[in-house]
N, C-alpha and C positions, 0 to 999 in steps of 0.2 A: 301434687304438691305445689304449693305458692312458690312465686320467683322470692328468695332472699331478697334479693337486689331492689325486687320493687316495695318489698317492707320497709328496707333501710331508706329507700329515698323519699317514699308517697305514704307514709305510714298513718296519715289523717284518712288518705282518701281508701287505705284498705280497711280500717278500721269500721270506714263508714259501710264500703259493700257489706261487710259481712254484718253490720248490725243491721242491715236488713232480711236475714237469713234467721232459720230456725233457732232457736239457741243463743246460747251468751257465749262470745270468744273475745278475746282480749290480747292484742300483739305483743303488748310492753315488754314480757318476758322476756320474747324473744328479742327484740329491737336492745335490750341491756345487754342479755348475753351477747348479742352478736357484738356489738358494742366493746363488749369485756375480750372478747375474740380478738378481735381487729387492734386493739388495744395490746394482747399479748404476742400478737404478730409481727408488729410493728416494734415491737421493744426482743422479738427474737430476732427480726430482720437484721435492728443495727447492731446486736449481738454478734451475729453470723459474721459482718461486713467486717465486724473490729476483729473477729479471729481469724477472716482472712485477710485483713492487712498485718495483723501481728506475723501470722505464719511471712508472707512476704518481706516482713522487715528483718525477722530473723535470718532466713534464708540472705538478705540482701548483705546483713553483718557478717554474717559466714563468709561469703564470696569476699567482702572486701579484707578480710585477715582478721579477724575479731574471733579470739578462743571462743570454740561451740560451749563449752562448760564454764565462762567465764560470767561475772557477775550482771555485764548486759546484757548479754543474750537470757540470760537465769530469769532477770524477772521479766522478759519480755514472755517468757515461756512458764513462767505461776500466773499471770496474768492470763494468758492462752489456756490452761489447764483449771482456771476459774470463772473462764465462760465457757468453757464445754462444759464442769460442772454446771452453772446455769440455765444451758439450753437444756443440757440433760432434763433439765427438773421443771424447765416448761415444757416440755412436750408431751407428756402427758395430760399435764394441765388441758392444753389447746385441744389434746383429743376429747374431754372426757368436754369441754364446751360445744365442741361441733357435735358430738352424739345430741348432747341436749337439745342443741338448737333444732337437729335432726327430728327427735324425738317430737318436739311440739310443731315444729310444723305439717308433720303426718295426722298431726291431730284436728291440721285446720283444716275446711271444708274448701273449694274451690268458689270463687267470685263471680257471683252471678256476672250475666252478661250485658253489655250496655242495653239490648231489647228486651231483657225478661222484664215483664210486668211485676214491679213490686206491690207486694202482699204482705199481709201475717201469717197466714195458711191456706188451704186450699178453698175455705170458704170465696176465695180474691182470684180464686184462675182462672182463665179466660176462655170462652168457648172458641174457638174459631171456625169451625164450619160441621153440619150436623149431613150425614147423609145416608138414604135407602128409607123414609117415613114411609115411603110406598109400602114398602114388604115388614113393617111391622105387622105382625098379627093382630086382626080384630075381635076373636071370638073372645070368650068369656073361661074359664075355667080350666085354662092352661096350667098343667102341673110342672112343678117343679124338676128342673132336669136330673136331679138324683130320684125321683118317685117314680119317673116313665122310664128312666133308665133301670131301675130295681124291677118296676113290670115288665119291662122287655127282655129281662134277664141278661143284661151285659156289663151291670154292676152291681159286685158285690162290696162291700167296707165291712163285714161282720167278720170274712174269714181272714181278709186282709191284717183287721188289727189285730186278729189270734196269733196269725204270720209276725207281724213286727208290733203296731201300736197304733194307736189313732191317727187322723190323718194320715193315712195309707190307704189305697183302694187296687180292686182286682177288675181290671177289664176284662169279657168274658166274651167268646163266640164275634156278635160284628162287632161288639162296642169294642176289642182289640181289634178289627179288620178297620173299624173307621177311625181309630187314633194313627194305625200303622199308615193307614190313606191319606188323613190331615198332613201327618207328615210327608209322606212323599210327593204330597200336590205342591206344600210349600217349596220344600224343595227346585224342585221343578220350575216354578215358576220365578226362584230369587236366582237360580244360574239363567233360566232364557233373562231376568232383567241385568245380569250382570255381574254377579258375584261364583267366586270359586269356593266349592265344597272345601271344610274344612270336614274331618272327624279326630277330634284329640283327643288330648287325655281326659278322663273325668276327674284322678287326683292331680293336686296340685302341692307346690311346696308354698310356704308361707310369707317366701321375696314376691309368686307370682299374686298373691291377697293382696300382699300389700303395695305391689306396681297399682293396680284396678282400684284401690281404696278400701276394699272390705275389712283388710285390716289396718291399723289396731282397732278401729272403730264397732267393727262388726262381726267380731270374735264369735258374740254368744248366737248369731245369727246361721251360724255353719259347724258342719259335722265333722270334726276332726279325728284323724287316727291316732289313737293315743300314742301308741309304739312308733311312730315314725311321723317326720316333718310333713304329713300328706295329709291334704282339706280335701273332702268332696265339695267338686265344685257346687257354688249356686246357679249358675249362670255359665255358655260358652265362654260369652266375654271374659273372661277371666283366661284361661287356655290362649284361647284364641289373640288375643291380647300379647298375649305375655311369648307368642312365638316369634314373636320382634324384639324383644325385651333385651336393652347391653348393644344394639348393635345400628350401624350407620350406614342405612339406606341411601342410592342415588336418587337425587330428586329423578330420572327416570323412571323408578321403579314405582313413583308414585301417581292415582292414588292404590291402595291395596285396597280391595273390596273381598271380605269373605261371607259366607253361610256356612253355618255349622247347626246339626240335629246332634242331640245333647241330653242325656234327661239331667235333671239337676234337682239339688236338696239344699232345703231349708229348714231350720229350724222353727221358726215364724215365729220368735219370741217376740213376745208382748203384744202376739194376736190371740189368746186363750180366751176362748169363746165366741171370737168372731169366725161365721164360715164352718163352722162346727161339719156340717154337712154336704157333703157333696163333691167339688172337682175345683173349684175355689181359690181354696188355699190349703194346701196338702205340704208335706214333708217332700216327696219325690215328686216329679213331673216331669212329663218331655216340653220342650221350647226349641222352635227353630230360631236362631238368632242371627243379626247380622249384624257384621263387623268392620267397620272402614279405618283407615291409617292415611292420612289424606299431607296434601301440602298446604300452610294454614290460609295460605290466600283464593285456597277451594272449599273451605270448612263449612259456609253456609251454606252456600248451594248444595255440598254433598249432604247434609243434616237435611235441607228440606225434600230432596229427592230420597235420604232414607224412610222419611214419612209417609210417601209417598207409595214406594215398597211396601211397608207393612198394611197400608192403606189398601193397596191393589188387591190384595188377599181378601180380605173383608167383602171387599167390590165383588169379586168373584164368585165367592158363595153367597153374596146378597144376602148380607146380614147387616143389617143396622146399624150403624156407628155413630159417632161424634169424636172431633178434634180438639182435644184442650191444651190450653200453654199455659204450665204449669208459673206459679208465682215466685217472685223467691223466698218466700215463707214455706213453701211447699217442696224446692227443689233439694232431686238427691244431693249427697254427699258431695259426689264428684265431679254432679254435671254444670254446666255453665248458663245452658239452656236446653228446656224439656219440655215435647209433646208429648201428652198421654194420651193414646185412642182405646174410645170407651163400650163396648159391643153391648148391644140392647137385647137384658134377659127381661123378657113378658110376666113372668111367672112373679118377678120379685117386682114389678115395672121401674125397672129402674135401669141405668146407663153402668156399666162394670169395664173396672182396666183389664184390660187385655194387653197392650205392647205400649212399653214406655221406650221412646226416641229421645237418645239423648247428646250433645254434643258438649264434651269435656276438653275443648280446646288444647294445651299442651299441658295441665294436668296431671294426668297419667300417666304423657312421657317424661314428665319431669321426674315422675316415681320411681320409673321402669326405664330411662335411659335410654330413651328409645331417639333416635335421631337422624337427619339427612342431609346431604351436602348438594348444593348447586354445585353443573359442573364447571368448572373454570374458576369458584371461590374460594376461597381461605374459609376457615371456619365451620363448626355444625351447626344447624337450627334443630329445634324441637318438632315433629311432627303433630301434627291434630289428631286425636283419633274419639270416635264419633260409633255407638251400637244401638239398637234397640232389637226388642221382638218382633219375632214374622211368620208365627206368631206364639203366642201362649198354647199349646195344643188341646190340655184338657178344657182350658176357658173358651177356646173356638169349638169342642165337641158341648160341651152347656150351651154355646147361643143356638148351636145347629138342634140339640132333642127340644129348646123352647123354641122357637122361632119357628122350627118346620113342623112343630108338635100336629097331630091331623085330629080330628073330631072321634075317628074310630080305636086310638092309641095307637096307632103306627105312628115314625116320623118318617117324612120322606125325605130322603137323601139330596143333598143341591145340585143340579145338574150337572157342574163340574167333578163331584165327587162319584158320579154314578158310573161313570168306565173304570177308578181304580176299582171300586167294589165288585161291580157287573153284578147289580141290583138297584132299586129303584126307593125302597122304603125298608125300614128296620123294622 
């Protein structure tokens, strides 16, 4: 959520970030109402002030011998009982403006950040560093990682949709031994760099959507339970997230670094037809995510070292990547500035996201009330908090059947992955 405060002061210069971002958004509304707010505030303030000197002035006539029921104290007291009628009758007013104001600023997106490269879309993002061309494959006639994976018999999607619907798939034999792997290698490797296991909830309530931004914006993009206030989540981040949510952190206690394994559901509205096949873009999926709560004058450094992280992974099984910084024509909802690393499928030749790195500065905690106090000051700040993937799991199992795809249709396993399994090739 946007500061109010900086609407009401800088309301040229917010205008302007966000017309560099996807879409049309327009403050005014808000900037009136708030307006109209501060305006009925300000006129219940000297309301308030005049009922409580009348209340003191009467009391003052009583003390000095002046009849309680007499004709001066009477109208000092129609008068006192004619702005509590008053207040009475703005205070609802004032509420039902502050929802509204509430209402559209959950609607605004968050403002790019003074380094995002501005763009219109992603055609304008910027590569920043490509790495592993070595271990791209050279051969010729590499299949598609849902066709080697269908040969090898560790994917099925036919019985899967009979089970639920399309975009849903059934890992089978190693193709469940080496998703259960992907995961526990990731794992593994974001606590030795520093982060603490989370496992939370998968449902959420719709305060924790909308602390992360998903909602209102991203309703139709998540699976909700009709009979109760519970989302399956999209994403850890959301959970994970939201177990700070209402509550004032010692600037000791920061920064918070977690990892959490997760699967998570989407609806993928308004991707019907892309991705149609494969491990891509599905409804369920596992993702190992990671999740920082930082203090905001660590916020870069923690965002570039999460990149960093999800980076390591990649490096590891020596899969192929690229770093892109995303534009602000391109960037999510919430974030302020975003890496997206891109894992190189052979089959399609082409570069695919795999873990988007994002820092959403204080955001989020302004949604979710999330806060921290130095010790010895007066006052709460906002904490920064900052996630990306580490990684997408079925999108790290498609670079591994292309990339390691062999001439004989085996795939062989990346050397780090070869102890979980205690096998060499699929």
């Amino acid at each position: 959520m946007l500061d109010l405060k900086l609407i009401r002061e800088n309301p040229e210069l917010v205008q302007e970030k966000l017309s560099h971002r996807h879409g049309s958004y327009d403050i005014q509304p808000i900037v009136q109402l708030d307006l109209q707010q501060r305006e009925l505030e300000k006129t219940r303030s000297h309301l308030q002030a005049r009922s409580n000197e009348i209340g003191k002035l009467v009391g003052q006539k009583i003390k000095s011998g002046s009849d309680p029921k007499g004709d001066e104290t009477q109208v000092l007291r129609d008068e006192g009982n004619q702005i509590k009628a008053q207040l009475s009758g703005l205070e609802p007013t004032e509420k039902d403006l502050k929802a509204q104001i509430e209402a559209m600023l959950l609607t605004l997106p968050n403002l790019p950040g003074e380094s995002t490269p501005i763009g219109k879309d992603e055609t304008e993002n910027v590569e920043v560093r490509r790495w592993g061309d070595e271990y791209k494959p050279q051969r010729e006639g590499i299949l598609p990682h849902w066709e080697i994976a269908e040969k090898l018999g560790i994917l099925n999607t036919e019985r899967a949709t009979k089970v639920a619907q399309a975009r849903f798939i059934t890992l089978l034999g190693a193709g469940a031994a080496l998703e259960r792997a992907l995961i526990q290698f990731m794992l593994d490797r974001q606590i030795a760099a520093g982060y603490l296991e989370v496992l939370p909830p998968l449902l959420v309530n719709s305060q924790s959507l909308t602390a992360t931004s998903q909602l209102p914006k991203f309703a139709e993009e998540s699976f909700k339970c009709s009979d109760d206030d519970l989302w399956l989540i999209p994403t850890a981040e959301v959970p994970v997230t939201n177990l700070y949510r209402d509550e004032v952190l010692s600037s000791e206690e920061l920064p918070i670094r977690h990892c959490a394994y997760t699967p998570c559901f989407r609806r993928e509205a308004g991707s019907y037809g892309r991705d149609t096949r494969g491990l891509i873009r599905l409804h369920q999926f596992n993702k190992v995510e990671l999740v920082k709560i930082v203090h905001p004058s660590t916020s870069q450094q923690e965002h570039q070292t999460l990149v960093q992280n999800a980076e390591a992974i990649l490096e590891a099984l020596k899969l192929p990547y690229r770093t892109i910084e995303l534009c602000t024509g391109d960037l999510g909802f919430g974030a302020a500035k975003c890496y997206d690393l891109e894992v190189w499928l052979p089959a399609a030749d082409t570069y695919r996201e795999i873990s988007s790195c994002s820092n959403f500065l204080d955001f989020q905690a302004r949604r979710g009330s999330i806060r921290f106090k130095e010790a010895g000051q007066k006052g709460t700040q906002f904490v920064h908090t900052l996630n990306g993937s580490g990684l997408a799991v079925g999108r790290t199992m498609a670079a591994i059947l292309e990339n390691y795809q062999q001439p004989d249709g085996t795939v062989r396993l990346p050397e780090v992955l070869q102890p979980y399994l205690r096998r060499e090739t699929l």
